[in-house]
DSSP file (Angstrom, degrees, kcal/mol; ACC not computed):
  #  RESIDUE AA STRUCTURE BP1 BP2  ACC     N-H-->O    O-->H-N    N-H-->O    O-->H-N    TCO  KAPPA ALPHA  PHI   PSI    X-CA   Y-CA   Z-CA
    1    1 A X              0   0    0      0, 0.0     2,-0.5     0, 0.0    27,-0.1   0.000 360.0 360.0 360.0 123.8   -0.1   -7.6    2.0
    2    2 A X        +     0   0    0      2,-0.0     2,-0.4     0, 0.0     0, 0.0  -0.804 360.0 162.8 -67.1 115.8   -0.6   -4.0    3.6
    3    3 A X        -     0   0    0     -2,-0.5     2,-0.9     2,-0.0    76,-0.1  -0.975  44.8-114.9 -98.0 109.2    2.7   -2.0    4.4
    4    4 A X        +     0   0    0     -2,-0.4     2,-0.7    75,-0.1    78,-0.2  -0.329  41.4 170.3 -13.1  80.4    3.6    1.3    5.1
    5    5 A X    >>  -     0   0    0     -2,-0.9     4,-0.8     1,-0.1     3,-0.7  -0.815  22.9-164.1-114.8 103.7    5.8    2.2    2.3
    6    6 A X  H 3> S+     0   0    0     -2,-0.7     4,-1.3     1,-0.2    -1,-0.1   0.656  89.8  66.9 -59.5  -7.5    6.8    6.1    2.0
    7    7 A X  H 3> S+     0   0    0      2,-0.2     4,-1.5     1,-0.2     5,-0.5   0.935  89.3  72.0 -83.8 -38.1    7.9    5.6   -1.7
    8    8 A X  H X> S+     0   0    0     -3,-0.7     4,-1.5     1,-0.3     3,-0.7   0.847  96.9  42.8  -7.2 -68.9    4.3    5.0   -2.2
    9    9 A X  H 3X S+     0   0    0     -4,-0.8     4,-2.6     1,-0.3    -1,-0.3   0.902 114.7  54.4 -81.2 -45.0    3.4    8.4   -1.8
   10   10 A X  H 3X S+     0   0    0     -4,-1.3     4,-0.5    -3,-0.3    -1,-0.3   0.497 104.5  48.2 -78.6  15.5    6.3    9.5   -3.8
   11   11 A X  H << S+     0   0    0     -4,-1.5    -2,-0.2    -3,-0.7    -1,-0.2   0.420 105.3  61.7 -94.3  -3.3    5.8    7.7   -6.7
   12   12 A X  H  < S+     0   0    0     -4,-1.5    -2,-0.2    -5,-0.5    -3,-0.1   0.979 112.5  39.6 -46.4 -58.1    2.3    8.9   -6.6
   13   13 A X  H  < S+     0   0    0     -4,-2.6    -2,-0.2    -5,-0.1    -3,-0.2   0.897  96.6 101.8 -68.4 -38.6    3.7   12.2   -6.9
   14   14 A X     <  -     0   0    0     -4,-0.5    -3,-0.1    -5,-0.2    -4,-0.0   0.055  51.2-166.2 -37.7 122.7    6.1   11.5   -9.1
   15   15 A X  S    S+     0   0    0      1,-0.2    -1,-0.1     3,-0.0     3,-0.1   0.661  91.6  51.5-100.4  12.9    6.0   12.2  -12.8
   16   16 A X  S    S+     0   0    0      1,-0.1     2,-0.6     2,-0.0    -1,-0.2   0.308  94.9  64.3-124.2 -29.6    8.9   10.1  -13.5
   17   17 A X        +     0   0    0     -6,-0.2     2,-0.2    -7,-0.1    -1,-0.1  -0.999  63.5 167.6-115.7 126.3    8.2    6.6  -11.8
   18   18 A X        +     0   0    0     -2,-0.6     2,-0.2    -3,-0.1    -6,-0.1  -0.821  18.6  52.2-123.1 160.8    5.7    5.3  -13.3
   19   19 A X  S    S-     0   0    0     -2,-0.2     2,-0.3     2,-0.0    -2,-0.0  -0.579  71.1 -65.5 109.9 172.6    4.1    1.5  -13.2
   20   20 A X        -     0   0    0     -2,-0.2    -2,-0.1     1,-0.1     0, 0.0  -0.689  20.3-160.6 -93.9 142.8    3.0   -1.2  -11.2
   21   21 A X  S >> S+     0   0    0     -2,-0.3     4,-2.0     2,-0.1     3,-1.2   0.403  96.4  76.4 -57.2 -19.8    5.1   -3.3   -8.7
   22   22 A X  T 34 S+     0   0    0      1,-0.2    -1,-0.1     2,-0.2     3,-0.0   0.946  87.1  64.5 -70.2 -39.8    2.6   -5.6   -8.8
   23   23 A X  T 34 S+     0   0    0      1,-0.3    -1,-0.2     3,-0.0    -2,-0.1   0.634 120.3  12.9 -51.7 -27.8    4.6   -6.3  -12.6
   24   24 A X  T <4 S+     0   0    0     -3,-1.2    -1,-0.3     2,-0.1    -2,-0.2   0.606  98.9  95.4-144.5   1.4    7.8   -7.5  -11.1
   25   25 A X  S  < S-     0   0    0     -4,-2.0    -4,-0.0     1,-0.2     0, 0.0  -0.384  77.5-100.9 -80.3 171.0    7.7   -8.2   -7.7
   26   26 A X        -     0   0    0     -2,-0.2     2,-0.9     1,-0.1    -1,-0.2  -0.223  43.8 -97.3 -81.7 172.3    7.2  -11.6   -6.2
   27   27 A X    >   -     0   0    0      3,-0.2     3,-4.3     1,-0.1     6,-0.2  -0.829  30.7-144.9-109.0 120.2    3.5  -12.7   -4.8
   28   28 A X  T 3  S+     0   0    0     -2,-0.9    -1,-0.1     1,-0.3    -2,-0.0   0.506  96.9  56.7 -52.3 -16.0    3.7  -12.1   -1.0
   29   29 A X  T 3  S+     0   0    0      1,-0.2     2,-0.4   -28,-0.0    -1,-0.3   0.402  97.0  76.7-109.2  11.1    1.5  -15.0   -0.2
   30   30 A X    <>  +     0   0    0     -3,-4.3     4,-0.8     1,-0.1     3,-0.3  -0.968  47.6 168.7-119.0 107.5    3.8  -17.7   -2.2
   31   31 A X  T  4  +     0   0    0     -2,-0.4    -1,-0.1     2,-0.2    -3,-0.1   0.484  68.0  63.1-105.2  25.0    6.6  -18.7   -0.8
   32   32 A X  T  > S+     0   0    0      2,-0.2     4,-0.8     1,-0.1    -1,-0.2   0.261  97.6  60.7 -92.3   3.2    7.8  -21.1   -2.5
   33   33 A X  H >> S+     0   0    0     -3,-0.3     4,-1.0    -6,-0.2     3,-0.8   0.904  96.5  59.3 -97.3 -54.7    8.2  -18.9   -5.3
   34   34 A X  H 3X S+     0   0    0     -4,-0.8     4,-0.6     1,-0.3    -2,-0.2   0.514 108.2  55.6 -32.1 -10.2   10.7  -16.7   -3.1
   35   35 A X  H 3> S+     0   0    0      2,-0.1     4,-1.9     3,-0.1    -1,-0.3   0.846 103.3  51.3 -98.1 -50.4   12.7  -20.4   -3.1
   36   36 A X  H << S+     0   0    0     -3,-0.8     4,-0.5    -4,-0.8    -2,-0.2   0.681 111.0  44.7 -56.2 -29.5   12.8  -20.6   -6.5
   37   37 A X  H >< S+     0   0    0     -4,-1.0     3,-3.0     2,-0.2     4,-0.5   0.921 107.5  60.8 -68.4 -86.0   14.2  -17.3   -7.0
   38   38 A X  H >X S+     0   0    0     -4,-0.6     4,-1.4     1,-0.3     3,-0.8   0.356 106.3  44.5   0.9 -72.5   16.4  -17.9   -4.4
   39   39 A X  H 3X S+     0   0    0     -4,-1.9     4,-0.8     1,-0.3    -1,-0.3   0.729 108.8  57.7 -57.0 -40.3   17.9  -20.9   -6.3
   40   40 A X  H X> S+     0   0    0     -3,-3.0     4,-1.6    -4,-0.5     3,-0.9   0.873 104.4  47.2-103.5 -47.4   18.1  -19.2   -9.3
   41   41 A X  H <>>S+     0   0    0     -3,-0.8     5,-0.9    -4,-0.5     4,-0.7   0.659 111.1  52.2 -79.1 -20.3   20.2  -16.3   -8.1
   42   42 A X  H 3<5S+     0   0    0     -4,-1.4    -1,-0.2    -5,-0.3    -2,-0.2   0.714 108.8  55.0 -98.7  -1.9   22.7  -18.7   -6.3
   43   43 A X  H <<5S+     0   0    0     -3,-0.9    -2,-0.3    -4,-0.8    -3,-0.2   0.624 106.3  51.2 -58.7 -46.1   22.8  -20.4   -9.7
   44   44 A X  H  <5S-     0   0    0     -4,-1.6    -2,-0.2    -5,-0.2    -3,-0.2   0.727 133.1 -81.6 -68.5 -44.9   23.7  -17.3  -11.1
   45   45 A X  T  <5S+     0   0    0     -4,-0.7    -3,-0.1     1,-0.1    -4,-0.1  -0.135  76.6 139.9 154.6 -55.8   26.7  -16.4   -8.8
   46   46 A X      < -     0   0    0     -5,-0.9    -1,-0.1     1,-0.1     3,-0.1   0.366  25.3-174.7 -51.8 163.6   25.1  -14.7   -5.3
   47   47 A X        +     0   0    0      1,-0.4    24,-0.5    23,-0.0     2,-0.3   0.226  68.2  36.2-118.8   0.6   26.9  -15.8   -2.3
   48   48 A X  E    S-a   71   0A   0     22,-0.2    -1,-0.4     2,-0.0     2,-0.3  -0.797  72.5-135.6 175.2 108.9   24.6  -14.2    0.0
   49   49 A X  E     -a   72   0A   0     22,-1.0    24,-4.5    -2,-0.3     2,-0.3  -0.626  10.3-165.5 -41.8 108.7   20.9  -13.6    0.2
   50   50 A X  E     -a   73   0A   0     -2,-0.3     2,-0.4    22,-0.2    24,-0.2  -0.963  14.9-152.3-115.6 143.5   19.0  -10.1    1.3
   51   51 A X  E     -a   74   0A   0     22,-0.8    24,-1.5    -2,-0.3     2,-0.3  -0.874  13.2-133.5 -91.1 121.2   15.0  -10.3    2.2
   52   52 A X  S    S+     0   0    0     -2,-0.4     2,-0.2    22,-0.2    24,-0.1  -0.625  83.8  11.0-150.3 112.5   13.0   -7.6    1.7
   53   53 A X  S    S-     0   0    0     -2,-0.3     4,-0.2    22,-0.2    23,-0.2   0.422  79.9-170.2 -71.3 166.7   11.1   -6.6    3.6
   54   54 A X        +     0   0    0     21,-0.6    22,-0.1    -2,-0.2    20,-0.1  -0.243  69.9  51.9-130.3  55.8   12.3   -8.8    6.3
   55   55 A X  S >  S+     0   0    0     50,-0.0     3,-0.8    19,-0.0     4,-0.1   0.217 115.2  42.3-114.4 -45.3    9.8   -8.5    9.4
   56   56 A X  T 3  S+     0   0    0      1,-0.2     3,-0.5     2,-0.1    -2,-0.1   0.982 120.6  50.4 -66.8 -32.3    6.8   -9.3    7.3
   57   57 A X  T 3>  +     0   0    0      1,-0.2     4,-1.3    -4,-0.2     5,-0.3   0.370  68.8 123.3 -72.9  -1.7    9.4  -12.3    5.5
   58   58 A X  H <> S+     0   0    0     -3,-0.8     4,-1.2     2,-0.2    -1,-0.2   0.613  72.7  50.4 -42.8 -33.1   10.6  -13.8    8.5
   59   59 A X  H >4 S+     0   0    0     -3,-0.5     3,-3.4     2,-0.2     4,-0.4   0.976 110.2  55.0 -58.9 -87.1    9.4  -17.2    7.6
   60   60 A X  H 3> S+     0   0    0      1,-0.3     4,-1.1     2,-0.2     5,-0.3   0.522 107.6  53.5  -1.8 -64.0   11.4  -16.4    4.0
   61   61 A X  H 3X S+     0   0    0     -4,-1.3     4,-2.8     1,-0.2     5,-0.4   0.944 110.1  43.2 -53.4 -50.7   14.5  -15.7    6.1
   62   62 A X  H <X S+     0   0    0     -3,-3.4     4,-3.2    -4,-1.2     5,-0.3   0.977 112.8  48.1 -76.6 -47.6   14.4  -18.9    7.9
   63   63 A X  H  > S+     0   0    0     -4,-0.4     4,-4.4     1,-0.2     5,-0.3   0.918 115.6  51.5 -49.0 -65.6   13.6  -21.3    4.9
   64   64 A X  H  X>S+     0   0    0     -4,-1.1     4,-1.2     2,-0.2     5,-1.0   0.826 109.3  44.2  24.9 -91.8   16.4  -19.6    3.2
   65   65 A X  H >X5S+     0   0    0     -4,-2.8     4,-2.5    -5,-0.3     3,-1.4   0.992 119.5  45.2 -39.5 -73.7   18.6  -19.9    5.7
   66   66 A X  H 3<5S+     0   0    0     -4,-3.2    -2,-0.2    -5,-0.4    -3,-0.2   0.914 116.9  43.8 -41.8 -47.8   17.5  -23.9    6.2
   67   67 A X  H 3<5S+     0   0    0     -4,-4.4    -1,-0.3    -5,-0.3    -3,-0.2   0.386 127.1  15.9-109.7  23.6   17.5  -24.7    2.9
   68   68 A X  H <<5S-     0   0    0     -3,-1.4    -3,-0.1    -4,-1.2    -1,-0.1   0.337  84.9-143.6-134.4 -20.6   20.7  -23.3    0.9
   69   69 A X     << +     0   0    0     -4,-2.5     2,-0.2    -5,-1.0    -4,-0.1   0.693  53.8 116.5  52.9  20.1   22.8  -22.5    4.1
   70   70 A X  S    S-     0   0    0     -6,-0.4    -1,-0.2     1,-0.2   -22,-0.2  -0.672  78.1 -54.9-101.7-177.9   24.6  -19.1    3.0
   71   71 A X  E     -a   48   0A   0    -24,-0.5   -22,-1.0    -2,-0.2     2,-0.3   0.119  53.5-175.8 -46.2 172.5   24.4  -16.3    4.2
   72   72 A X  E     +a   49   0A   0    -24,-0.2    40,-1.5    -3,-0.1    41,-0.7  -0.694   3.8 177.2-165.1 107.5   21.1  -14.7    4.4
   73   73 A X  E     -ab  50 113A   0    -24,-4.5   -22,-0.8    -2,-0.3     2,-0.3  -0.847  22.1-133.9-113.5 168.8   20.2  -10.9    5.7
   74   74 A X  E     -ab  51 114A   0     39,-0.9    41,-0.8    -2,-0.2     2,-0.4  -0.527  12.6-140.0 -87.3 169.9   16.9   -8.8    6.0
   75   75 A X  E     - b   0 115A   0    -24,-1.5     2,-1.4    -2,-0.3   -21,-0.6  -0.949  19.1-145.0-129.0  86.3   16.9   -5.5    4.7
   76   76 A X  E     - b   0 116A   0     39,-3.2    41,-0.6    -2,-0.4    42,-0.2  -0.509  33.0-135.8 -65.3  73.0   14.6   -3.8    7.9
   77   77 A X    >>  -     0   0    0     -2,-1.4     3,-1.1     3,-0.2     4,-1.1   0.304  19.4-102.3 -39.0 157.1   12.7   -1.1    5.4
   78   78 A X  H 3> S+     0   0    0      1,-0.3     4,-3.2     2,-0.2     3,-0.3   0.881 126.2  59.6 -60.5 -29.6   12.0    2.7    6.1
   79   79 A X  H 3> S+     0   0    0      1,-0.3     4,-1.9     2,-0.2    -1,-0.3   0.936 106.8  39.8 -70.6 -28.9    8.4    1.4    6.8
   80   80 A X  H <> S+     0   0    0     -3,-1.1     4,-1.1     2,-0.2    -1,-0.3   0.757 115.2  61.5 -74.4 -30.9    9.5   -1.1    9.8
   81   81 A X  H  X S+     0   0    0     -4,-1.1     4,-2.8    -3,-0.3    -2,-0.2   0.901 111.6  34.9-116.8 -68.8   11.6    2.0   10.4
   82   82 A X  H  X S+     0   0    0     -4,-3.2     4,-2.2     1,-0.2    -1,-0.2   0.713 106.7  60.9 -25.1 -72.4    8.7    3.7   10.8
   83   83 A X  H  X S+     0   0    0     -4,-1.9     4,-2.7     2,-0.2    -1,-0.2   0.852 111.8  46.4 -31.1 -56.5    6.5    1.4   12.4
   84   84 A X  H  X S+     0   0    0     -4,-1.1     4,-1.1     2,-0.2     5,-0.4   0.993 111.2  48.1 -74.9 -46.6    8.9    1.3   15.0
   85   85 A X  H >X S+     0   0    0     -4,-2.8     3,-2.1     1,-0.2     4,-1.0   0.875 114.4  53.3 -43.9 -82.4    9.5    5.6   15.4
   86   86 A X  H 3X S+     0   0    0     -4,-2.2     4,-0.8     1,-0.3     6,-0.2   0.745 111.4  40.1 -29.1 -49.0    5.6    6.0   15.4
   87   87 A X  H 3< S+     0   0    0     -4,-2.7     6,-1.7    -5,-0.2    -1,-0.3   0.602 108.6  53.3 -95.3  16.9    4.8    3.7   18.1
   88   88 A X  H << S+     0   0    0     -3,-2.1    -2,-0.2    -4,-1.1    -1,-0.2   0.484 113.8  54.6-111.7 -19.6    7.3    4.4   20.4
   89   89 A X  H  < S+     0   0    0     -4,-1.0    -2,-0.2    -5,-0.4    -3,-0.1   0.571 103.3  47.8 -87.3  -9.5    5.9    8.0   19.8
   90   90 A X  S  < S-     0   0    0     -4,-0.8     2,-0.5     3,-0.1    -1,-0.2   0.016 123.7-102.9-122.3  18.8    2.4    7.6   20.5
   91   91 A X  S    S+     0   0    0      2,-0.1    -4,-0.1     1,-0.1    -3,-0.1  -0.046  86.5 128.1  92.5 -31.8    3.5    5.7   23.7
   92   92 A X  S    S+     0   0    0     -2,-0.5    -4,-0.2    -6,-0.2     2,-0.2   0.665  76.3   0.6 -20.8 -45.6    2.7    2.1   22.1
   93   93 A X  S    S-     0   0    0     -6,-1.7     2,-0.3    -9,-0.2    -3,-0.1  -0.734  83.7 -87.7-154.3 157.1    6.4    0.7   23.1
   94   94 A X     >  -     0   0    0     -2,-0.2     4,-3.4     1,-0.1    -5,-0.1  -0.862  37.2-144.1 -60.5 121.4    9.4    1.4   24.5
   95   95 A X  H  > S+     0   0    0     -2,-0.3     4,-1.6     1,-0.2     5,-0.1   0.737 104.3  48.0 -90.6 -16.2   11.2    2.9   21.4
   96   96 A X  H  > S+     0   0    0      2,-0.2     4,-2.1     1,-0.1    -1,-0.2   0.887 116.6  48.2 -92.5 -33.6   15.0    1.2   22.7
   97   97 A X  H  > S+     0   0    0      2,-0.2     4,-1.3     3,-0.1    -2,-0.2   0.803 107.6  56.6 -76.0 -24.3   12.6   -2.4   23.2
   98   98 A X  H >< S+     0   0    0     -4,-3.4     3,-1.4     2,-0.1     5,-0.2   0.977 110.9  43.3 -50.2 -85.3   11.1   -1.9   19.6
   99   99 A X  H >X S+     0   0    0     -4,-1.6     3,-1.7     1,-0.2     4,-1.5   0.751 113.6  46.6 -25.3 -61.3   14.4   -1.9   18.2
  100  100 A X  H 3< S+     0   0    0     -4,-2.1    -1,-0.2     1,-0.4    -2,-0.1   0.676 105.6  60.0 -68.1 -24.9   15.8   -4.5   19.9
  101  101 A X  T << S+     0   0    0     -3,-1.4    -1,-0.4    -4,-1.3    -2,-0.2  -0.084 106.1  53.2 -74.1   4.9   12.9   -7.1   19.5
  102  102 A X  T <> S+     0   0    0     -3,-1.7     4,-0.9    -4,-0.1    -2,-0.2   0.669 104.9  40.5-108.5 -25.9   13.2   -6.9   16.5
  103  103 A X  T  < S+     0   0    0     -4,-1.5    -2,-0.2     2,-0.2     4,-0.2   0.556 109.1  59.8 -59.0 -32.4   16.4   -7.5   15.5
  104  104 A X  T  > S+     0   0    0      2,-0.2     4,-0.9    -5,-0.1     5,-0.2   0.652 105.7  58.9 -86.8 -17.5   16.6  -10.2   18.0
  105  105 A X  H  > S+     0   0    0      1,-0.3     4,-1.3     2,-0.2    -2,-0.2   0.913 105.8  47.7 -56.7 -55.8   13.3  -11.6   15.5
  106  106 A X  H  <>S+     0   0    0     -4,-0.9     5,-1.3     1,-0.2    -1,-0.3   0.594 108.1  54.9 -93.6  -4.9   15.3  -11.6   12.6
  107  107 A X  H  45S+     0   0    0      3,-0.2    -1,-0.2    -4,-0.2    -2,-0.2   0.539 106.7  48.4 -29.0 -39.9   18.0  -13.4   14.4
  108  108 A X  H  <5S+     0   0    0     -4,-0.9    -2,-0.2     1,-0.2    -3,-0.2   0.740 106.8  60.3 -78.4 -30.6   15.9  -16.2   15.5
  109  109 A X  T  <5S-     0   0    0     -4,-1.3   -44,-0.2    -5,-0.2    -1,-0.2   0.663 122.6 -99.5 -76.6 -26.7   14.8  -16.4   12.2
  110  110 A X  T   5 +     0   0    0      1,-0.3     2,-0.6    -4,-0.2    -3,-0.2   0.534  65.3 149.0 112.6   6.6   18.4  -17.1   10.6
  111  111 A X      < -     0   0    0     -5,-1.3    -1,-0.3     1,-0.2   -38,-0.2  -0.731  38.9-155.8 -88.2 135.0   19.4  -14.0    9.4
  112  112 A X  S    S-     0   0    0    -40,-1.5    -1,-0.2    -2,-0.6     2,-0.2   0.781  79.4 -12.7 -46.2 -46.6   23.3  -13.5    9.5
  113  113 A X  E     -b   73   0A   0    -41,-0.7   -39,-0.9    -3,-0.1     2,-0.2  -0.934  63.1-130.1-166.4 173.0   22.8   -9.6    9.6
  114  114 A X  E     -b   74   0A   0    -41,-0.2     2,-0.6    -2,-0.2   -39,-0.2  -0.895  13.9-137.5-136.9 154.3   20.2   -7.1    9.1
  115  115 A X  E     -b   75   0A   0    -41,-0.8   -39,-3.2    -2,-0.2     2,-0.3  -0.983  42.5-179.9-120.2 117.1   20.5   -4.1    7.1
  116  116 A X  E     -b   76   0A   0     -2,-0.6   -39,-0.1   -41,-0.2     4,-0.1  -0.956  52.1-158.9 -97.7 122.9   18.9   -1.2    9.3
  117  117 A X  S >  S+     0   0    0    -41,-0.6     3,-0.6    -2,-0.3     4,-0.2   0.929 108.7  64.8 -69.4 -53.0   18.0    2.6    9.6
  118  118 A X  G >> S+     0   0    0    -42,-0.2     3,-3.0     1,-0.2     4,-0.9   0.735  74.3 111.9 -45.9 -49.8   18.1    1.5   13.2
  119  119 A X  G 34 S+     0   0    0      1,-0.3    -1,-0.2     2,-0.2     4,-0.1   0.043  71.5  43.4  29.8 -71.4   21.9    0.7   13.0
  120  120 A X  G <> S+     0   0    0     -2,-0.7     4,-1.4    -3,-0.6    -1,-0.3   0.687 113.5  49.6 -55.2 -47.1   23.4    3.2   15.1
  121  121 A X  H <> S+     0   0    0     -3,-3.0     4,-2.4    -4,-0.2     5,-0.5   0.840 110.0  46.1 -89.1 -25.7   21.3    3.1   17.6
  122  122 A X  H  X S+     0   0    0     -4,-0.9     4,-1.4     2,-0.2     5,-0.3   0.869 111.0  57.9 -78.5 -26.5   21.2   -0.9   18.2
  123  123 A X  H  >>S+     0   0    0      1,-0.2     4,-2.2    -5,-0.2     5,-0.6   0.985 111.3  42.8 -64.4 -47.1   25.0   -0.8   18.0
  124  124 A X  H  X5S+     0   0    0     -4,-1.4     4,-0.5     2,-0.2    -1,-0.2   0.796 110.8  49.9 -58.9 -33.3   24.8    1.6   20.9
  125  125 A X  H  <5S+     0   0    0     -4,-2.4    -1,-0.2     2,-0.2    -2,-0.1   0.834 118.9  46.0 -53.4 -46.4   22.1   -0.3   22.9
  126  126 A X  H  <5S+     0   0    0     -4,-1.4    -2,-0.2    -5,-0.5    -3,-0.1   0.903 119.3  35.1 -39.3 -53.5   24.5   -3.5   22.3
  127  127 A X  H  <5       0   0    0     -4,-2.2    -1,-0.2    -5,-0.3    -3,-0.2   0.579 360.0 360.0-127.0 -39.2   27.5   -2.1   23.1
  128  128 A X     <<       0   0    0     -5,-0.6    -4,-0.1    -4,-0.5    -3,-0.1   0.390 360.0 360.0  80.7 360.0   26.0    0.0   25.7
């Protein structure tokens, strides 16, 4: 899966993080391995689920949700962060309907809350 990830480019630079991701992160096109963790970590203790990233994971949020029924948030990464700043800046979107669509995505989706850059500014569109 292609993302916009700014750590990218600073672990490039970096002479201090070193490695693959590929080495311990999950494979983006199984999710039924992202259930299995799941289980394993509410086996463990967790009370509460984070997805991450959680726009591309949306399905992941909602099975999640459906099938263990705790909480469950996304974690909306500095690249969706991004995504959103950048096209609302090269005219693509409205930058206040970006936000809000998306949030309202992972909502539909099952997430309990979303861990945001956006934060501040959707509390203020909300809230008005």
């Amino acid at each position: 899966m292609a993302r916009f990830d700014p750590r990218l480019n600073a672990r490039a630079r970096s002479t201090r993080l070193k490695g693959d991701k590929r080495g311990y992160q999950m494979d983006s096109a199984n999710s039924d391995e992202a259930l299995r963790e799941v289980e394993l970590d509410l086996a463990e203790g967790a009370d509460m689920v984070m997805v991450k990233p959680g726009l591309p994971y949306l399905d992941i949020v909602r099975r999640v949700s459906d099938r263990f029924g705790v909480p469950t948030f996304a974690y909306q990464v500095s690249g969706e962060y991004a995504m959103i700043e950048h096209a609302a800046a090269a005219g693509a979107g409205d930058r206040d309907s970006l936000i809000l669509e998306t949030l309202l995505a992972f909502k539909r989706a099952g997430a309990a809350g979303v861990l945001t850059y956006h934060a501040v500014d959707a509390a203020k569109l909300i809230n008005g």
